[in-house]
C-alpha positions, 0 to 999 in steps of 0.5 A: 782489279784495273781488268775487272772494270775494264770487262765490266765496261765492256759488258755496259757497253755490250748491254746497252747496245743490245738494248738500243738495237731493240728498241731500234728494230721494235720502232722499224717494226710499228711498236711504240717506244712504250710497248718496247719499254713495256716488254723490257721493264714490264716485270722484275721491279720487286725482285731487283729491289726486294721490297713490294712498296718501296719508299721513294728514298729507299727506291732512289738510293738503290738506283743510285747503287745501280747505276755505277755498275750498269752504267759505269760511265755515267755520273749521279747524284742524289738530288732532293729527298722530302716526305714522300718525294726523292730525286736522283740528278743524271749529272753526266751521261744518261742510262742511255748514252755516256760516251763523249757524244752521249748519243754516238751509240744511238746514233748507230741505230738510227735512233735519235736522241727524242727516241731515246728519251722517250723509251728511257722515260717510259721504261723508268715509269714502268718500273716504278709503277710496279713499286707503286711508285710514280716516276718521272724523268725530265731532262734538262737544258744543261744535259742533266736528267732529274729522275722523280720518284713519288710516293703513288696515292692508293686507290680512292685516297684522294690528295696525297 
């Protein structure tokens, strides 16, 4: 089992630092941090979840689930969950960055932590868009994230 998480890890690893050299040669490239997210996380929402809406709980609860396997290093926590609101709180690490310098990978790329933040909030307003939910990502001064996942208000519904 100990060999299994041991490749598991190796595979995040590999992932992410793919992900990041992307994002790296997209910025060289004259594309935006939105357009590379667009391109990464434009699609496959619904598939990952198997739900076209959704609720934010339900949305939360399986990011949560997620992130142990693709990020087996980062620590996450479900925060808040009322009506049609839920949270999930990165307490250590990010999607992004889990070493002991969370930014050492990006580093390598050239990538400065902004970057990295910018791509991430993008990249995770994207996917929710395609749930119909509103997501938001904010870190925080003590390095944590709080990702908000929000019910979306249906087209000329006013308040929701």
């Amino acid at each position: 089992m100990e060999e299994k998480k041991k490749n598991w890890k190796a595979t995040a690893n590999s992932r992410l630092n793919i992900e990041l050299a992307g994002l790296s040669f997209a910025l060289k490239k004259g594309h935006s941090h939105e357009e590379y997210a667009q391109h990464l996380w434009g699609e496959g929402a619904n598939r990952w979840i198997k739900d076209d809406k959704p609720t934010p709980r339900e949305y939360v609860k399986r990011e949560l689930e997620s992130v142990s396997v693709l990020f087996p290093n980062v620590r996450a926590e479900m925060g808040e969950c009322i009506d049609d609101v839920a949270e999930l709180i990165f307490v250590k690490g990010c999607p992004c960055g889990w070493e002991k310098d969370k930014w050492a990978k990006a580093k390598r790329w050239g990538l400065r932590p902004k970057d990295v933040c910018r791509y991430c909030v993008a990249a995770f307003y994207i996917w929710g868009e395609q749930l119909s939910l509103s997501i938001t990502l904010k870190p925080q001064e003590d390095g944590c994230c709080i990702l908000t996942a929000i019910q979306a208000c249906p087209e000329n519904q006013g308040k929701c």
